[in-house]
C-alpha positions as CSV (number, residue, x, y, z in Angstrom):
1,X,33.9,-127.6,102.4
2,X,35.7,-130.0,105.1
3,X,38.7,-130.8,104.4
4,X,39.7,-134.7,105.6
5,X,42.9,-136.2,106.1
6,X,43.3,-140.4,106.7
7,X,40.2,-140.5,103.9
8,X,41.7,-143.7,103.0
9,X,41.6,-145.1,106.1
10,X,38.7,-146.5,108.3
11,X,37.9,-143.6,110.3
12,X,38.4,-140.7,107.9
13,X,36.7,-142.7,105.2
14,X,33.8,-142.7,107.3
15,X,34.0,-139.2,108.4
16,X,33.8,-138.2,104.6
17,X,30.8,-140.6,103.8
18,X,29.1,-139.3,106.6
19,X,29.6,-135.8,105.6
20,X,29.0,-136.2,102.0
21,X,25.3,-138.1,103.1
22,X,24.7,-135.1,104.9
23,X,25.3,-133.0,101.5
24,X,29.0,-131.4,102.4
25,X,31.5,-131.4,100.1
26,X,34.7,-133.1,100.8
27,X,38.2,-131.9,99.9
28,X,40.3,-135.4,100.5
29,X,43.8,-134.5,101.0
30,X,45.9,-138.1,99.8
31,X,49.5,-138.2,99.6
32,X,49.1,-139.6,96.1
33,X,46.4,-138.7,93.5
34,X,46.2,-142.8,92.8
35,X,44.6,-143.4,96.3
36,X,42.2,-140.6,95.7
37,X,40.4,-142.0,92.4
38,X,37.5,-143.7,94.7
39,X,36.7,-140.5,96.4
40,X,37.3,-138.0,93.7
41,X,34.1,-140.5,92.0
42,X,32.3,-139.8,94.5
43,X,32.3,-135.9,93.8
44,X,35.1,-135.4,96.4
45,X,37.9,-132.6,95.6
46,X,41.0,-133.6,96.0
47,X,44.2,-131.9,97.5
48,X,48.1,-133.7,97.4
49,X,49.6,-133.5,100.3
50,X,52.3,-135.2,102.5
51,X,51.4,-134.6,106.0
52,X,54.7,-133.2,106.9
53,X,54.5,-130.3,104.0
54,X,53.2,-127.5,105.8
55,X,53.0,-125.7,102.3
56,X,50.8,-128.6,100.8
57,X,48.9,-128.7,103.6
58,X,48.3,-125.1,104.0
59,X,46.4,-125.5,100.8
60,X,44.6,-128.3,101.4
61,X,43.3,-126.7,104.3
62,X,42.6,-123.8,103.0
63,X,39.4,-122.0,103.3
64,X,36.8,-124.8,104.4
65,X,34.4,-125.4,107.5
66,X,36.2,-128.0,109.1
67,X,39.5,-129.9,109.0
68,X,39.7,-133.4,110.0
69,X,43.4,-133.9,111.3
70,X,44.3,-137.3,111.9
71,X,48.1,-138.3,112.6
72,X,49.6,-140.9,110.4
73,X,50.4,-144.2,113.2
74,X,53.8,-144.8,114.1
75,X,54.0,-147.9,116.4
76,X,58.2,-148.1,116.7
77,X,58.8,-144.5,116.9
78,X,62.2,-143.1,117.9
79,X,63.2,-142.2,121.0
80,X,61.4,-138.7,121.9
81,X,59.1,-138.8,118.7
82,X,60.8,-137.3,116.2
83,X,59.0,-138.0,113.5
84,X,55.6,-137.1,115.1
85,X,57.0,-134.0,116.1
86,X,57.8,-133.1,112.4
87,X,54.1,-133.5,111.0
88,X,52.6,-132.0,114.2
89,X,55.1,-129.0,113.7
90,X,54.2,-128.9,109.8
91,X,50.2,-129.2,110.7
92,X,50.1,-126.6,113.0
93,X,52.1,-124.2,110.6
94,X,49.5,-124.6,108.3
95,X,46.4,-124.9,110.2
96,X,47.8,-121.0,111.1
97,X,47.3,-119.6,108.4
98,X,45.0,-121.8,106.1
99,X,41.7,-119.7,107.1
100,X,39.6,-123.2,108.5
101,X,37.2,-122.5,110.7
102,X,37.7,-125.3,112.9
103,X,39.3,-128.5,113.5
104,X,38.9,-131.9,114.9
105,X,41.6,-134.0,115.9
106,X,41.3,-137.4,116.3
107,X,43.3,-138.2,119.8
108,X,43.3,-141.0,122.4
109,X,42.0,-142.4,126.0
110,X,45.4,-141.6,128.0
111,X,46.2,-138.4,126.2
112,X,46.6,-137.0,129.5
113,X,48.7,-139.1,130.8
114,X,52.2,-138.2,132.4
115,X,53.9,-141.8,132.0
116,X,55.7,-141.3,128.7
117,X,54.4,-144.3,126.0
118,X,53.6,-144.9,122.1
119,X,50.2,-142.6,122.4
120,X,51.8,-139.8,123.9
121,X,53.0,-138.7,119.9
122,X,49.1,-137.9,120.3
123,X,49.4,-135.7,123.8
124,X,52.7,-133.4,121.8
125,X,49.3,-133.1,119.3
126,X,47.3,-132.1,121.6
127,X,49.8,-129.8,123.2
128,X,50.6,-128.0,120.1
129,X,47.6,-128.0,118.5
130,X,46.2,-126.3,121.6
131,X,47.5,-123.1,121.3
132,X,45.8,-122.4,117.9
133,X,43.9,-119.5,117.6
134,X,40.6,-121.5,116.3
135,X,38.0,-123.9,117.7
136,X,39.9,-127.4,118.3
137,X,38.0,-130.7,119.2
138,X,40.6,-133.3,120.5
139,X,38.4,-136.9,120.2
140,X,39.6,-139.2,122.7
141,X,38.9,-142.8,121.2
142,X,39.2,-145.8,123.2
143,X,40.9,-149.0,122.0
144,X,39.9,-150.1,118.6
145,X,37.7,-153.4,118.4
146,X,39.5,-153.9,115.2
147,X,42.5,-154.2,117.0
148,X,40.7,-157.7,117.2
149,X,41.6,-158.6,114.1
150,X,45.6,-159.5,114.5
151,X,43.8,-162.5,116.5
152,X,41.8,-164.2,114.1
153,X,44.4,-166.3,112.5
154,X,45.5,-167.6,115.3
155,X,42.3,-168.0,117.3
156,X,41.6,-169.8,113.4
157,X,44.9,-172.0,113.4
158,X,45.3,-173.2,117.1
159,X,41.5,-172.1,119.1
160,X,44.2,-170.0,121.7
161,X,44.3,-166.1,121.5
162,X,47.2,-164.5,122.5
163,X,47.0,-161.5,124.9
164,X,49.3,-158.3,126.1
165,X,46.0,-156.9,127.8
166,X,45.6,-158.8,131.1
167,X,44.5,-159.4,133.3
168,X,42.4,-161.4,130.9
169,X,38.9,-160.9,132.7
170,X,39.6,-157.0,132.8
171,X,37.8,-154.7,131.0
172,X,38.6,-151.6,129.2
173,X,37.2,-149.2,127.0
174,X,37.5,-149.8,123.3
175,X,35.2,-148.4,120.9
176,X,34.3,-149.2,116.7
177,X,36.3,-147.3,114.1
178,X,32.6,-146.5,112.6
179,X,31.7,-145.0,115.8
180,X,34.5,-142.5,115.6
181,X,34.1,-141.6,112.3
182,X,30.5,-140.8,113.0
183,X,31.1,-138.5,115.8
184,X,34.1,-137.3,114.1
185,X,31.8,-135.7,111.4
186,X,29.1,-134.9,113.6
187,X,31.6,-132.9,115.5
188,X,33.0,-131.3,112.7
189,X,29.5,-129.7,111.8
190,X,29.0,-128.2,115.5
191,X,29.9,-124.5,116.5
192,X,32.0,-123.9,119.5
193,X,34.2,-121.4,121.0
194,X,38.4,-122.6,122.1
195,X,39.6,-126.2,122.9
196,X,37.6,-128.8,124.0
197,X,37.9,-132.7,124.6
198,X,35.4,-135.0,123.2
199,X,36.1,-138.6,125.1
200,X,34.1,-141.6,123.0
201,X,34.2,-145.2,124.0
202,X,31.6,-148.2,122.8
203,X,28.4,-149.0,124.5
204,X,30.4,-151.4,126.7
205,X,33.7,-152.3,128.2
206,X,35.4,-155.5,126.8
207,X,38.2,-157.7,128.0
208,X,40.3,-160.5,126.3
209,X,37.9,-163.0,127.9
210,X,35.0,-161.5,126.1
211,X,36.8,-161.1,122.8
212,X,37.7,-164.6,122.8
213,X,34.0,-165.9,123.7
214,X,32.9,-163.9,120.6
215,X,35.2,-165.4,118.3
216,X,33.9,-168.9,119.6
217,X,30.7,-167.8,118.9
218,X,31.3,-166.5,115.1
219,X,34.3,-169.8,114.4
220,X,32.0,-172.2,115.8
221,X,35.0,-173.6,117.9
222,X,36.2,-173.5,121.5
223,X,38.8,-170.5,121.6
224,X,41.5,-169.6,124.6
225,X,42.8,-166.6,125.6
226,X,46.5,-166.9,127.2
227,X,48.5,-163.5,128.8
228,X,51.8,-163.0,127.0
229,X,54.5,-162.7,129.8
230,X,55.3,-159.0,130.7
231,X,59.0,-160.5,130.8
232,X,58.8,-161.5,127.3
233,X,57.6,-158.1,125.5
234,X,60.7,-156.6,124.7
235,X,62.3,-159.9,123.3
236,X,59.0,-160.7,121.1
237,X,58.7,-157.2,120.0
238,X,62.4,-157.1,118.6
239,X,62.1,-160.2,117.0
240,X,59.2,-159.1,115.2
241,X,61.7,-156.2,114.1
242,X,60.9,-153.0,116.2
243,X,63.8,-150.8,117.2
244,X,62.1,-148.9,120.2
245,X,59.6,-151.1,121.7
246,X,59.0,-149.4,124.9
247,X,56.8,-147.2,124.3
248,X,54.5,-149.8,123.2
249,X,54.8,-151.9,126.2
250,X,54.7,-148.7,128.6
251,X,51.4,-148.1,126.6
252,X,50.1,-151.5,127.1
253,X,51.5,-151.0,131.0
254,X,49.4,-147.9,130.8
255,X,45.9,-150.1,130.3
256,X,46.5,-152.8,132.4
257,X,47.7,-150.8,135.0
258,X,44.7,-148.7,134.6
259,X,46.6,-145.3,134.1
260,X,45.5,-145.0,130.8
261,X,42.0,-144.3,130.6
262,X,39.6,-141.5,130.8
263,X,39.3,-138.0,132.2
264,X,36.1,-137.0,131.6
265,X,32.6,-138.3,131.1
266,X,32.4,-140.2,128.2
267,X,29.7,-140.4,125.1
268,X,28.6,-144.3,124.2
269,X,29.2,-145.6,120.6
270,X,26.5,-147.4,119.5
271,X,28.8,-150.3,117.4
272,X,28.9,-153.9,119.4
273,X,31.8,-156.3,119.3
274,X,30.5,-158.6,117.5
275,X,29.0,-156.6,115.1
276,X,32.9,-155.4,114.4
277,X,34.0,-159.5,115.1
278,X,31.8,-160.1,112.1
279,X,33.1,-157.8,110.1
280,X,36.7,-159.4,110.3
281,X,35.3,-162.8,110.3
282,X,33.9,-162.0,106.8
283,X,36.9,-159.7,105.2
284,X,39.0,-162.2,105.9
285,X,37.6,-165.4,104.7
């Protein structure tokens, strides 16, 4: 039994299908059972729990192979993370004492960075998670290509992409959501001894100029990507109603400054851009 929290998102709901085609069975932990009906059809068990109820959790967790942590995203956290620190705190409590045999954690490129910014919610993770007494996997994923997809209207609307990564011709690493899922569950079915870091990108690195000639491609029109001020972030972000918006920009400071990024050698998704671009392209229309 592997136990899988985010089930209803992309990545965990991949992680279970990948599992249950490999014949495992699937406890999906949902914070309500209404969100659950599409996997308990599937044959999946399913556990209630809010992911800062260390009691709830302790039985969700309880007994299986694996368990499949992934921290609900907070993009306008308060100052010093509170609320991350909560559920981390009520995940490791019961991950203690829940009897799994192991755990993979779905972290970030960056986690080891020392700048404070919006992913290091994911290094306290890390940090705390750490000093279990069980095999941990921390998966380092790269930028999501489906980040992509808050660009579509406008690159629709007015052919002009706008952009906080820049410079625009730079690459980073980003990586497909079904990419991480699938190494998620392949890691959750290996056997291995203490902590280790797992660090997963796509098979190549992708800028704002490339994500922009893809869309051209798939839209059939000419589309523009244009860099976003730094001097304007903290304006924008406010008006778009965030309370704490530094840590994003320090995190978006973090990739274009190039302090952000890997530690170790890295294992290559196999998911294109464009393969994710279509995707998108077809959801939304």
């Amino acid at each position: 039994m592997f136990a899988i929290t985010g089930i209803t998102g992309q990545v965990g709901g991949v992680v279970a299908r990948t599992l249950l085609a490999a014949g495992k069975n699937i406890r999906a932990v949902v914070r309500d059972t209404t969100k659950a009906q599409t996997w308990a059809r599937q044959g999946c068990e399913v556990a209630l729990a809010k992911m800062d109820d260390p009691d709830a959790l302790r039985a969700a967790f309880a007994d299986t192979e694996g368990v499949f942590v992934l921290l609900p995203p907070n993009f306008d956290p308060s100052p010093g993370f509170p609320e991350s620190r909560h559920i981390i705190t009520a995940v490791r409590k019961a991950l203690e004492s829940a009897g799994a045999e192991r755990v993979v954690a779905l972290s970030t490129v960056g986690a080891q960075a020392t700048h404070e910014n919006l992913l290091t919610q994911l290094s306290l993770m890390e940090r705390a998670l750490g000093t279990l007494a069980l095999p941990v996997t921390f998966l380092r994923a790269a930028w999501f290509m489906e980040n992509a997809a808050w660009d579509l209207p406008s690159a629709r609307a007015t052919g002009v992409i706008v952009s906080f990564l820049q410079p625009l011709d730079q690459k980073i690493p980003m990586v497909g959501a079904t990419d991480v899922g699938r190494v998620a569950a392949e890691l959750l079915q290996e056997s291995w001894n203490g902590n280790r870091v797992v660090e997963l990108e796509g098979p190549q690195r992708i800028s704002p100029n490339d994500i922009a000639a893809r869309y051209a491609h798939l839209l059939g029109r000419a589309i523009s990507p244009t860099a976003v001020p730094r001097d304007t972030w903290e304006a924008l972000f406010r008006s778009q109603g965030m309370h704490n918006p530094m840590p994003r920009m320090r995190m978006l400071d973090g990739f274009n400054e190039g302090w952000i990024t890997f530690e170790h050698d890295t294992l290559k998704g196999r998911v294109q851009l464009q393969t994710v671009l279509r995707g998108i392209v077809a959801r939304v229309s």
